[in-house]
DSSP file (Angstrom, degrees, kcal/mol; ACC not computed):
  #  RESIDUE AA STRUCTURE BP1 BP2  ACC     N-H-->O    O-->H-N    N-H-->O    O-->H-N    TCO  KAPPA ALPHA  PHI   PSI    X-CA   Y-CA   Z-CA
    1    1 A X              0   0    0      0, 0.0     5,-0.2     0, 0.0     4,-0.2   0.000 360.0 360.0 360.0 -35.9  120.0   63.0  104.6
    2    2 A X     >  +     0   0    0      1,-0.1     4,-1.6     3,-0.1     0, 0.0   0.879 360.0  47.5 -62.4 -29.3  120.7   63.6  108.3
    3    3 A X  H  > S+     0   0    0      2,-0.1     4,-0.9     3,-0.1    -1,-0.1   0.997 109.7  53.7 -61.5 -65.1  122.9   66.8  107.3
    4    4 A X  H >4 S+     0   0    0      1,-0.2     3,-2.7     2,-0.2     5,-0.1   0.552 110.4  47.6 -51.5-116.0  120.2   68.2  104.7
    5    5 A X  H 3> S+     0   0    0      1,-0.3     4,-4.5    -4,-0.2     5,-0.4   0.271 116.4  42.3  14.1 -79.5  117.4   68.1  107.5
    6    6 A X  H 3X S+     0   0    0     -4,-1.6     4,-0.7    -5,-0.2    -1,-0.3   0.657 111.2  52.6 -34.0 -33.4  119.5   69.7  110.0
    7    7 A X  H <X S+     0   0    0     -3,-2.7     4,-1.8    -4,-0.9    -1,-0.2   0.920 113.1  49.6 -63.1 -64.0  120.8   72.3  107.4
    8    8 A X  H  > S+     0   0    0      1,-0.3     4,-1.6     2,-0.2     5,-0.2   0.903 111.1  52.5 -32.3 -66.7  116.8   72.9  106.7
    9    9 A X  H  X S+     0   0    0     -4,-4.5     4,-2.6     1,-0.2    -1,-0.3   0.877 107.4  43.1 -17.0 -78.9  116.3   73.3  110.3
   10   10 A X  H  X S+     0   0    0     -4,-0.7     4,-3.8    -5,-0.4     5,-0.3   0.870 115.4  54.4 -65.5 -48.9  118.7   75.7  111.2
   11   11 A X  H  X S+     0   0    0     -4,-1.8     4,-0.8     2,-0.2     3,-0.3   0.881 105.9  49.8  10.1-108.2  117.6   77.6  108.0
   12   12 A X  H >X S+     0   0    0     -4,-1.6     3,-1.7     1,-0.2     4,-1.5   0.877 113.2  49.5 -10.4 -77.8  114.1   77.7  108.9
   13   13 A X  H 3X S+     0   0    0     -4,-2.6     4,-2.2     1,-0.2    -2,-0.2   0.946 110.9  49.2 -54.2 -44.7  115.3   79.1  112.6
   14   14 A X  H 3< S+     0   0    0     -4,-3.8    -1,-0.2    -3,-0.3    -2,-0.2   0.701 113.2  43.9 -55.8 -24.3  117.4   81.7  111.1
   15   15 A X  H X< S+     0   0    0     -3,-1.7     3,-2.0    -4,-0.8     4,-0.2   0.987 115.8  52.9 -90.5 -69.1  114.5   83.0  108.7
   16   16 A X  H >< S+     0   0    0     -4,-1.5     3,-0.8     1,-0.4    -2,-0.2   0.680 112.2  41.9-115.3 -55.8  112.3   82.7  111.7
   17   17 A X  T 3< S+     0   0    0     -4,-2.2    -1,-0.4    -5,-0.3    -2,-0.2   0.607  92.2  89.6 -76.0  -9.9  114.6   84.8  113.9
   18   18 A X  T <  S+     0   0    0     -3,-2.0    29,-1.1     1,-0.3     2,-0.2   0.594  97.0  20.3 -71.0 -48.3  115.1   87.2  111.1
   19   19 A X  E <   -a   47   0A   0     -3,-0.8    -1,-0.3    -4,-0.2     2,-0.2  -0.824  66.7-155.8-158.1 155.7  112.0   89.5  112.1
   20   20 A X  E     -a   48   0A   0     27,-0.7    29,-1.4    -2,-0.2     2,-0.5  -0.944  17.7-129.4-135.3 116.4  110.6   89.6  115.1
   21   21 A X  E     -a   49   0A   0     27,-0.2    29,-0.2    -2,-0.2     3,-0.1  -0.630  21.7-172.6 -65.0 103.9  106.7   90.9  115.3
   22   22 A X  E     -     0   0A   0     27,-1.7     2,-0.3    -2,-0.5    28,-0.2   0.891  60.2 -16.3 -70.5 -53.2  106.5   93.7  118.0
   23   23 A X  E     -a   50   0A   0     26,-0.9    28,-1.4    28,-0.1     2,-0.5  -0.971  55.0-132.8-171.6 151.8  102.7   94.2  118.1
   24   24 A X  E     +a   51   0A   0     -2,-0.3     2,-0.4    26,-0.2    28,-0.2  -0.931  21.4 176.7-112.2 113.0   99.4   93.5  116.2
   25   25 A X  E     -a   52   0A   0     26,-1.0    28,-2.0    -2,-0.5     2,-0.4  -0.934  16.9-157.6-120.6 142.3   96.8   96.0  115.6
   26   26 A X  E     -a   53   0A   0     -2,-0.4     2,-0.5    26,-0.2    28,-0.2  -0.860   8.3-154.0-115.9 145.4   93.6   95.6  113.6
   27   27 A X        -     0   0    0     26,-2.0    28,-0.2    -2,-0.4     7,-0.1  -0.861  30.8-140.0-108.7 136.8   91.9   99.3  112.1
   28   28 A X        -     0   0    0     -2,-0.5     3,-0.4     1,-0.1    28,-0.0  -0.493  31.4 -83.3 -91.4-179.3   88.0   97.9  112.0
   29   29 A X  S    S+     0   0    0      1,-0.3    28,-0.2    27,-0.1    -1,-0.1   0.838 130.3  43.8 -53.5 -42.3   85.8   99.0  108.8
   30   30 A X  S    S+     0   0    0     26,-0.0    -1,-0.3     2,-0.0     2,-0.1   0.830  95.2  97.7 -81.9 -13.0   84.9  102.3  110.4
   31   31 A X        +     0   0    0     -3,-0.4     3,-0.1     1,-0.1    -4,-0.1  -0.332  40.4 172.9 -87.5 160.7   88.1  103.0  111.6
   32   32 A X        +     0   0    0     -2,-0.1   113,-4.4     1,-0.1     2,-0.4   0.516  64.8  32.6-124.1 -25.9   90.8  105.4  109.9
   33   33 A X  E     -B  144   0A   0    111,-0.2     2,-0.3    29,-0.0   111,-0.2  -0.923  60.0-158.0-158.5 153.8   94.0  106.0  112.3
   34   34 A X  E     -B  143   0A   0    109,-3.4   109,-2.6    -2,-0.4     2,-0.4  -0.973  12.5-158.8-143.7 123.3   95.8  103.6  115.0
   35   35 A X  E     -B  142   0A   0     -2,-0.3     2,-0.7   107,-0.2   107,-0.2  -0.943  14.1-173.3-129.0 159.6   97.7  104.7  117.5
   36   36 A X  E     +B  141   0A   0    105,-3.6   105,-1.8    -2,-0.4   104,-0.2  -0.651  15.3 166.2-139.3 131.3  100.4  103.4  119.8
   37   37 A X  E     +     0   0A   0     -2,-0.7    -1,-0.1   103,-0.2   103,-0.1   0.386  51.1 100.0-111.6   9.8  102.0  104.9  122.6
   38   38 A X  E    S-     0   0A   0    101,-0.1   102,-0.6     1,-0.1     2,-0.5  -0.133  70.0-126.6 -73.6-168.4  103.8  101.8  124.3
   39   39 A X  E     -B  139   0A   0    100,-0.2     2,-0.2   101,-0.1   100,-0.2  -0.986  22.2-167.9-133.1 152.9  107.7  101.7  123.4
   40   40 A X  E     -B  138   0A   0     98,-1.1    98,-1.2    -2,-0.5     2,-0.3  -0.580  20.1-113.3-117.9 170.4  109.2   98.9  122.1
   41   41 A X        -     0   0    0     -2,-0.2     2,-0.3    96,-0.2    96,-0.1  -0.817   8.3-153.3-126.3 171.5  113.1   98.2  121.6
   42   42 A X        -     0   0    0     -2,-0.3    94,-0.5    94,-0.3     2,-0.3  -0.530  26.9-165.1-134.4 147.0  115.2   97.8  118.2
   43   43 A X  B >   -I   46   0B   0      3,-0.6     3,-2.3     1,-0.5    87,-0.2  -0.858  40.2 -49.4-128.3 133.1  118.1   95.5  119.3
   44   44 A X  T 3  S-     0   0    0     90,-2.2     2,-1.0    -2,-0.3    -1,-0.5  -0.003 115.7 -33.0  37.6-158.4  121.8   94.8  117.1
   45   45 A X  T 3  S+     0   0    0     87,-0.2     2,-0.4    -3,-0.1    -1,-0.2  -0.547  96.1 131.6-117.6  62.7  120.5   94.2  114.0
   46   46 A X  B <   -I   43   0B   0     -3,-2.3    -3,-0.6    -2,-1.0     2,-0.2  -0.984  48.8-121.4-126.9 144.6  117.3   92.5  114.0
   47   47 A X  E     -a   19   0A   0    -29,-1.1   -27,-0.7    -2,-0.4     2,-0.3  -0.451  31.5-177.6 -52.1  88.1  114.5   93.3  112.2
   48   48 A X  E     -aC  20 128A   0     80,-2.0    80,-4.6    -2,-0.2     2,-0.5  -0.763   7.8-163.0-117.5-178.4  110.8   94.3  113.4
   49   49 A X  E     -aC  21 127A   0    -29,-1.4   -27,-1.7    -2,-0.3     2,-0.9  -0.940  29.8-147.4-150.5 157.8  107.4   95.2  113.0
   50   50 A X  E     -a   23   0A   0     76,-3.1    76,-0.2    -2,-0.5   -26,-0.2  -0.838  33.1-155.5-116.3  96.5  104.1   96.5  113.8
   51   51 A X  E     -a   24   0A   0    -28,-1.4   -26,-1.0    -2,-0.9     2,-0.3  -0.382  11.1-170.8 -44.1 148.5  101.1   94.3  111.5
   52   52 A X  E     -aD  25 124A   0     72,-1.0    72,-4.5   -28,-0.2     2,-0.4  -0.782  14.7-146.2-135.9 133.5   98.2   96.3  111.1
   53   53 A X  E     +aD  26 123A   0    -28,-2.0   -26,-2.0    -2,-0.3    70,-0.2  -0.802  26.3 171.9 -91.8 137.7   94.8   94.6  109.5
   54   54 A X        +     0   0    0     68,-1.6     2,-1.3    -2,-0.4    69,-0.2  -0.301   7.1 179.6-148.3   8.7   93.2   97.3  107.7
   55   55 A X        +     0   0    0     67,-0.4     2,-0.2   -28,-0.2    67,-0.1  -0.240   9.8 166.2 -49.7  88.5   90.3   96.0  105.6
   56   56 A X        -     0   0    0     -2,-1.3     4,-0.1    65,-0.2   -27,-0.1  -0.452  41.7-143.0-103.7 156.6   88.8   98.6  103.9
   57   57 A X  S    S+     0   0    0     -2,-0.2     2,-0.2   -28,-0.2    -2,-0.1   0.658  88.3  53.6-101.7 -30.6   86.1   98.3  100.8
   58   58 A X  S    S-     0   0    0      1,-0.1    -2,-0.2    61,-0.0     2,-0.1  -0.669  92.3 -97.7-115.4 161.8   88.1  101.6   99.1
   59   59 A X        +     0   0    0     -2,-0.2    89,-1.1    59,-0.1     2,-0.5  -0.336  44.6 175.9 -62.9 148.5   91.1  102.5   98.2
   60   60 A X  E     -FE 119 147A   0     59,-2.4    59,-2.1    87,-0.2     2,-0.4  -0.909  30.3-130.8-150.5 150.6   93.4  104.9  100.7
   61   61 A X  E     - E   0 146A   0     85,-3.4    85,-1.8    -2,-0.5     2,-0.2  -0.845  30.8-141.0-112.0-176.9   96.7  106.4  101.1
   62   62 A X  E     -FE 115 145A   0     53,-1.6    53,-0.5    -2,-0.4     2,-0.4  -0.626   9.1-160.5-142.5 162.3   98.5  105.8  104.6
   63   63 A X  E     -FE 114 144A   0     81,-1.5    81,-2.0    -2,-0.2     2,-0.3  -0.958   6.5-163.0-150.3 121.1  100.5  108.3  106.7
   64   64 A X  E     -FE 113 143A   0     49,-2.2    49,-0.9    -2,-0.4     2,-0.3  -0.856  13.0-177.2-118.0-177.4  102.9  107.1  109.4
   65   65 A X  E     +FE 112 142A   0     77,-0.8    77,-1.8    -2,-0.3     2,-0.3  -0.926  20.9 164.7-177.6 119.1  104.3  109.4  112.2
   66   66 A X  E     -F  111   0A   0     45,-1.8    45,-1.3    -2,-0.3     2,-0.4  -0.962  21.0-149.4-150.1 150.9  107.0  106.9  114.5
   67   67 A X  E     -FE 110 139A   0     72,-1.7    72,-2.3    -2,-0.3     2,-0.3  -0.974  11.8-169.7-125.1 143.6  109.7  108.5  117.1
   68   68 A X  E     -FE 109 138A   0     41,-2.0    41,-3.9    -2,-0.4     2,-0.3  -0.956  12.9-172.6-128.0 166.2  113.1  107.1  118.1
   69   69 A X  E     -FE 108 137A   0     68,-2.2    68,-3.4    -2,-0.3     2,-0.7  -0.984  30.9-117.4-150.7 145.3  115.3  107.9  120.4
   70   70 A X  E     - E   0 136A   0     37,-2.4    66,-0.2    -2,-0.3     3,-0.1  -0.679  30.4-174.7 -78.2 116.3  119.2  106.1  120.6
   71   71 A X  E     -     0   0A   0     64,-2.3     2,-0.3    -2,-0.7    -1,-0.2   0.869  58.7 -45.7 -75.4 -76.4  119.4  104.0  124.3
   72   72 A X  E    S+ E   0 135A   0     63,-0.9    63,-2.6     0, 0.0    -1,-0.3  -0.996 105.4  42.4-174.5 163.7  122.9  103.0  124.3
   73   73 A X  E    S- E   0 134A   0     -2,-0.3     2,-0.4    61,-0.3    61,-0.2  -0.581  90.3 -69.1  78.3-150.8  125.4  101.3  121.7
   74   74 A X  E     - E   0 133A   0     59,-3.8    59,-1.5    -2,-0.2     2,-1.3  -0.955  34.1-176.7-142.7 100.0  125.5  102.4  118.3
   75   75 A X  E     - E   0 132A   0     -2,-0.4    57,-0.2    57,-0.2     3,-0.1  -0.778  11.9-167.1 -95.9  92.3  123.0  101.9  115.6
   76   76 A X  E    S+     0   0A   0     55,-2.2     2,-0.3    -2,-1.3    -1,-0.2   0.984  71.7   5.3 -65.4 -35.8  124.9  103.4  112.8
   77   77 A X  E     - E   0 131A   0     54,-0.6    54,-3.0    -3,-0.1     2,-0.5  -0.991  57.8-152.0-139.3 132.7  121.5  103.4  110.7
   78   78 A X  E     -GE 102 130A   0     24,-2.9    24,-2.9    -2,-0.3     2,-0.8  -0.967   9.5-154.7-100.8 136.1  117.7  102.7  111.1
   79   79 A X  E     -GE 101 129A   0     50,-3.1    50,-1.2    -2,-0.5     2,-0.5  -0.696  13.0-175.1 -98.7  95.6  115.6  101.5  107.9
   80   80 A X  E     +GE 100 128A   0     20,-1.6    20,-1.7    -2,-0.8     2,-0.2  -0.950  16.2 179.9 -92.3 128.4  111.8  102.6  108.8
   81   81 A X  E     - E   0 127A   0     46,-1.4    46,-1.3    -2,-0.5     2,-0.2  -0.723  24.6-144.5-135.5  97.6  110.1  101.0  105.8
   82   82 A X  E     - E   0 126A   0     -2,-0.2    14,-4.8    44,-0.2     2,-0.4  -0.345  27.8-173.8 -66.7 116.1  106.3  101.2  105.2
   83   83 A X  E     -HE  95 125A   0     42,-2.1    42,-2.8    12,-0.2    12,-0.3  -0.910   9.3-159.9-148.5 153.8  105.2   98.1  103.6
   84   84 A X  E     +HE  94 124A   0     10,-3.4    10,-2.8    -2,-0.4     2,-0.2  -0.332  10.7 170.6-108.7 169.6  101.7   96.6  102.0
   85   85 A X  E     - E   0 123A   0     38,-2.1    37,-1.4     8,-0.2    38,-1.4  -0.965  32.8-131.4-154.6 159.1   99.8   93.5  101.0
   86   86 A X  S    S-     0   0    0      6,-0.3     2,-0.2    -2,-0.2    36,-0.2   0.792  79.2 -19.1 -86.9  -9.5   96.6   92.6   99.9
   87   87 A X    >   -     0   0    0      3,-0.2     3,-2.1    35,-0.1    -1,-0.1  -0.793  65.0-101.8-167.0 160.3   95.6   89.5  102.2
   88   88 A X  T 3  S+     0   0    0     -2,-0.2    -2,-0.0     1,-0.2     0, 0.0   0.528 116.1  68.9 -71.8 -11.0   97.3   87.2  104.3
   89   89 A X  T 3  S+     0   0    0      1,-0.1     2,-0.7     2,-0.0    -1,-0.2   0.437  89.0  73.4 -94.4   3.8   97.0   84.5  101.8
   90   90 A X    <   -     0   0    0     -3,-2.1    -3,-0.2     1,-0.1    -1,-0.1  -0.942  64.2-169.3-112.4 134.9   99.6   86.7   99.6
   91   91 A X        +     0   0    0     -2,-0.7     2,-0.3     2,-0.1    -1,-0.1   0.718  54.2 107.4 -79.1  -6.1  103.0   86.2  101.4
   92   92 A X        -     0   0    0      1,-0.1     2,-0.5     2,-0.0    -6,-0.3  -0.617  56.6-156.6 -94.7 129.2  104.6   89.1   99.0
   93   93 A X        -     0   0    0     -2,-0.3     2,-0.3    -8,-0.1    -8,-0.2  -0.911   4.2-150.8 -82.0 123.7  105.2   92.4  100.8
   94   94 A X  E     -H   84   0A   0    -10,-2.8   -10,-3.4    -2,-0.5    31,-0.2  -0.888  13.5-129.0-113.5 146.9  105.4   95.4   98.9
   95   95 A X  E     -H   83   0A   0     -2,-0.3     2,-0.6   -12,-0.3   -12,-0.2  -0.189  18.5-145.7-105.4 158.5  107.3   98.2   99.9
   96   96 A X        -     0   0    0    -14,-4.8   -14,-0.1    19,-0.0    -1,-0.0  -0.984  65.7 -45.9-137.1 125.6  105.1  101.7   99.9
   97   97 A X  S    S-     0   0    0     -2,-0.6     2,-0.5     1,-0.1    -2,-0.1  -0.002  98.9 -22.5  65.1-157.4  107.4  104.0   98.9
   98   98 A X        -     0   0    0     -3,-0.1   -16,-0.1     1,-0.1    -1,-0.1  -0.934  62.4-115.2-122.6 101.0  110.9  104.7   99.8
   99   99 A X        -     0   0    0     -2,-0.5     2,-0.3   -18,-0.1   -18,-0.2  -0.167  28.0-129.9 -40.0 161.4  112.4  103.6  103.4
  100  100 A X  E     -G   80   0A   0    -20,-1.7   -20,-1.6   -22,-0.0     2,-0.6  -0.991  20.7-151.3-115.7 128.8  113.4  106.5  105.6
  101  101 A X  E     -G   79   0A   0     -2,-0.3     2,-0.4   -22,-0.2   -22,-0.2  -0.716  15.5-179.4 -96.3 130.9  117.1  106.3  107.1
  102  102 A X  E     -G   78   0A   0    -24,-2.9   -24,-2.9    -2,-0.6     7,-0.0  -0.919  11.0-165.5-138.6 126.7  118.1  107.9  110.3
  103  103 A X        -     0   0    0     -2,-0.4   -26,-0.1   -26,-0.2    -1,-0.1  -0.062  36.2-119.8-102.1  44.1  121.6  107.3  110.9
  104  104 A X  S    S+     0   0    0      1,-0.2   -29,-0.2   -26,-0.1    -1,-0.1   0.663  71.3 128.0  21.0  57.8  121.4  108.3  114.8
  105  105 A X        +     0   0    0      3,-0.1    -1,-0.2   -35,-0.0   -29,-0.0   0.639  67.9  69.3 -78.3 -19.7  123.6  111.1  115.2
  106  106 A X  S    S-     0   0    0      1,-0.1     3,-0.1     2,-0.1   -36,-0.1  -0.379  91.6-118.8-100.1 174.5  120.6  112.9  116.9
  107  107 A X  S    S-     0   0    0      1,-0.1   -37,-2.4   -38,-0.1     2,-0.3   0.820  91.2 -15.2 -40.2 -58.2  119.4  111.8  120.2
  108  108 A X  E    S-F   69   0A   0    -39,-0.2     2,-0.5    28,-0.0   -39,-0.2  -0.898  72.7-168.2-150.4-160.9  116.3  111.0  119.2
  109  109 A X  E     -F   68   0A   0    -41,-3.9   -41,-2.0    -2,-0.3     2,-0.4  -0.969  18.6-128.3-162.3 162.4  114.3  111.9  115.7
  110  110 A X  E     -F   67   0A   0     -2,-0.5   -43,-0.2   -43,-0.2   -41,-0.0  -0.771  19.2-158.3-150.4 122.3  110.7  111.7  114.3
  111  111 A X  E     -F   66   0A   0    -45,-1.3   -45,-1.8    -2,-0.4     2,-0.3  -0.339   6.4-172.5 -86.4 159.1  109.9  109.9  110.8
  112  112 A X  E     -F   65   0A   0    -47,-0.2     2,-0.4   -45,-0.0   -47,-0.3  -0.795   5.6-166.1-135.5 130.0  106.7  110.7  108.9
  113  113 A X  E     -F   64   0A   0    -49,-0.9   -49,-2.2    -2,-0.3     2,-0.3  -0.953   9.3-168.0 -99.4 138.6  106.2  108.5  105.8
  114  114 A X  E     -F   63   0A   0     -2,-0.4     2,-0.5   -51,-0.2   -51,-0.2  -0.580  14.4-170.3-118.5  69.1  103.8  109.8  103.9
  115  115 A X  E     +F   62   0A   0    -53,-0.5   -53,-1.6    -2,-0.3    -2,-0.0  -0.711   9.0 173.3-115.2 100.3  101.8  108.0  100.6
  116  116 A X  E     +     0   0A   0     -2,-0.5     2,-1.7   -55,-0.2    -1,-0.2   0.912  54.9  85.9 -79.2 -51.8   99.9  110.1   98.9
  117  117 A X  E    S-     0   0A   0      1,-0.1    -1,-0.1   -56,-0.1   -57,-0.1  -0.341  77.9-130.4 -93.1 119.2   99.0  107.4   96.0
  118  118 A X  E     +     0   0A   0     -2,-1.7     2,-0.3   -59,-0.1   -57,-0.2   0.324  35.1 166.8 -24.2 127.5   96.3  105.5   96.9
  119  119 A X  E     -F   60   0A   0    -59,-2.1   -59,-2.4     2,-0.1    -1,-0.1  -0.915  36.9-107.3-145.1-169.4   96.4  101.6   96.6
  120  120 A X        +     0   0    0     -2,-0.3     2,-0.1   -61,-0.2    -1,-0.1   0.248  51.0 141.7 -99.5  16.9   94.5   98.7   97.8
  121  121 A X        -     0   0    0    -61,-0.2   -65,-0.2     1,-0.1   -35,-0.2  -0.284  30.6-170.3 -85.9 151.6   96.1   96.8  100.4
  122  122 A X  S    S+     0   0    0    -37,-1.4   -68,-1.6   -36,-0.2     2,-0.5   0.485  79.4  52.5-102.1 -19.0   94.0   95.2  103.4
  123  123 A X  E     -DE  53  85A   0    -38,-1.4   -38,-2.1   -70,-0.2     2,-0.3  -0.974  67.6-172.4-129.7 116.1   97.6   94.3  105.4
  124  124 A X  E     -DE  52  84A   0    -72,-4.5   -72,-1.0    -2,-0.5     2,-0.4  -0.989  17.6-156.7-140.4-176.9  100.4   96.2  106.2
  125  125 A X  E     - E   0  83A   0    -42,-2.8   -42,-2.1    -2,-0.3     2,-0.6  -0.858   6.0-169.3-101.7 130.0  103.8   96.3  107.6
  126  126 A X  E     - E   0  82A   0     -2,-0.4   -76,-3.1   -76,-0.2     2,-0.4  -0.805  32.6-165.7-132.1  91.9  106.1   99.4  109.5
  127  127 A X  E     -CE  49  81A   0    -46,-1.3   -46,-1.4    -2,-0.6     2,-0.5  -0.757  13.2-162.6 -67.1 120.4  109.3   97.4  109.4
  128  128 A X  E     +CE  48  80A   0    -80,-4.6   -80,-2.0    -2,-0.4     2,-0.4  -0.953  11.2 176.4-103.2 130.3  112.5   98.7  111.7
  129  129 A X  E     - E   0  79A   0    -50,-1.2   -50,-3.1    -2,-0.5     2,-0.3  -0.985   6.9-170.8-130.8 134.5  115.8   97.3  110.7
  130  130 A X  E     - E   0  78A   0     -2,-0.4     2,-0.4   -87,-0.2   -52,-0.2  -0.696   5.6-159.1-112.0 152.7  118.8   98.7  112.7
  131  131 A X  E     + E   0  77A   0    -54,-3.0   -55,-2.2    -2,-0.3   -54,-0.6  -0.974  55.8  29.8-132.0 161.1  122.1   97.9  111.7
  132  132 A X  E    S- E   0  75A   0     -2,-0.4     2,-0.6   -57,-0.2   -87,-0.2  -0.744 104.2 -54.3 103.5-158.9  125.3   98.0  113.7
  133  133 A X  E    S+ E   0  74A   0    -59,-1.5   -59,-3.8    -2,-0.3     2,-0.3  -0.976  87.6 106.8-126.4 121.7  125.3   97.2  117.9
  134  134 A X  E     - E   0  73A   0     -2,-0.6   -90,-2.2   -61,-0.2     2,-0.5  -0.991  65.9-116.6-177.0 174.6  122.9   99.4  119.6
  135  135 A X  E     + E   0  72A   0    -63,-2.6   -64,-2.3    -2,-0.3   -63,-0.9  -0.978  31.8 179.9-105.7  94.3  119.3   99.9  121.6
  136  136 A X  E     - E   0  70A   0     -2,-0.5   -66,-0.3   -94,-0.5   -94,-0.3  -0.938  22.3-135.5-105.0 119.3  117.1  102.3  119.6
  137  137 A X  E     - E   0  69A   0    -68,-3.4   -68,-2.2    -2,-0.6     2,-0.2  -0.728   4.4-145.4 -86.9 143.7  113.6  102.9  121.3
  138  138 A X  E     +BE  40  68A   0    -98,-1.2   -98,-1.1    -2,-0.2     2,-0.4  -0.671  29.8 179.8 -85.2 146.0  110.5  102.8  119.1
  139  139 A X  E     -BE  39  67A   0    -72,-2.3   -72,-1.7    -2,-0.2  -100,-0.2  -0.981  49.2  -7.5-137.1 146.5  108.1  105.5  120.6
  140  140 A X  E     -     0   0A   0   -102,-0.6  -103,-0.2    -2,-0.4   -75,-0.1   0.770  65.5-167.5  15.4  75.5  104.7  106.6  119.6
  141  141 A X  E     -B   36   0A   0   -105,-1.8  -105,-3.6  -103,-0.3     2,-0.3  -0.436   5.4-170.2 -80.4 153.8  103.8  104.9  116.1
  142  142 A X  E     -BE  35  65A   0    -77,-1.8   -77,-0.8  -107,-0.2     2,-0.4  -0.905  11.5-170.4-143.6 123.1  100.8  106.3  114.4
  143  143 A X  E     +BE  34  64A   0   -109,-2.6  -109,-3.4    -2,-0.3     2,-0.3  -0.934  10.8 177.5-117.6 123.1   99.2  104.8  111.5
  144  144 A X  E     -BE  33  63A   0    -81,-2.0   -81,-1.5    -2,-0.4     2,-0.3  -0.933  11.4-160.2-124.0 136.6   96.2  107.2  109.5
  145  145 A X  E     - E   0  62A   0   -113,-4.4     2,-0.3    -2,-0.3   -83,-0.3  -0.894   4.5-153.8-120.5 175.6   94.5  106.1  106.4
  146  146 A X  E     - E   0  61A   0    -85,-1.8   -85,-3.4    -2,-0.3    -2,-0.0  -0.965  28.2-116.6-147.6 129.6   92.6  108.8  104.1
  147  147 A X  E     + E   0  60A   0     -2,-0.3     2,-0.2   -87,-0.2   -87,-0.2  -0.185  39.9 177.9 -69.3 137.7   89.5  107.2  101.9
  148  148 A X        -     0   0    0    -89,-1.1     2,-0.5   -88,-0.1    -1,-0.1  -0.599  38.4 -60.0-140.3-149.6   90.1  107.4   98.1
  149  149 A X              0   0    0     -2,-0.2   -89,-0.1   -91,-0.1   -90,-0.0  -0.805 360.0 360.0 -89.5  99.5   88.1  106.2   95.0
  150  150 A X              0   0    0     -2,-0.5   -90,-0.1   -92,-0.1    -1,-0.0   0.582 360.0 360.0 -60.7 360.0   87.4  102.6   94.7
């Protein structure tokens, strides 16, 4: 019984460590677009993200706009993945769209995702997952929403 526990444990910390929450931004009723101009780091291959609360009464589609640039090591690929949910009281994230990969040959690069069909999520996610040994800096994320049809 003492192993299982321990197993759980370590589990639990591994999930924990798994993704790492970079920063929380809330878009208020009137607001449309978030931006953020600190930079953040990508390190080896764990996972992070920038939350944004979004509550909106209508439907919208979302636009992100994110730069990286390669620090040092080797990131053979970064996964930028825009992804949605409808409250915090559903744990499922759903992916909007199609990650975008950039597999840092360049110095540095700048993603736009772009989701033209409207949906209904109040929560979302802009997951980075780097793979490989490396430093990628996140630099200027911008999140826009555009009003659709309830």
């Amino acid at each position: 019984m003492k192993k299982l526990f321990v197993l759980l444990v370590s589990l639990i910390a591994l999930f924990a460590t798994s993704q790492a929450q970079m920063l929380s931004t809330y878009i208020g009723p009137t607001q449309t677009w978030a931006n953020v101009s600190a930079n953040y780091m990508l390190t080896d291959s764990t996972a992070s993200y920038w939350f944004i609360s979004a509550p909106k009464d209508y439907y919208t589609a979302q636009a992100v706009v994110v730069e990286l640039d390669s620090l040092s090591g080797n990131h053979t690929n970064v996964a930028v993945q825009l992804q949605g949910r409808y409250s915090s009281s559903s744990a499922t994230w759903n992916n909007i769209g199609s990650a975008v990969n950039w597999k840092g040959t360049t110095a540095d690069t700048t993603i736009v995702i772009l989701n033209a069909a409207e949906n209904g999520y109040r929560e979302f996610k802009l997951l980075f997952t780097g793979t490989g040994k490396g430093i990628t800096r996140i630099d200027n994320m911008q999140f826009k929403m555009w009003y659709g049809l309830p």
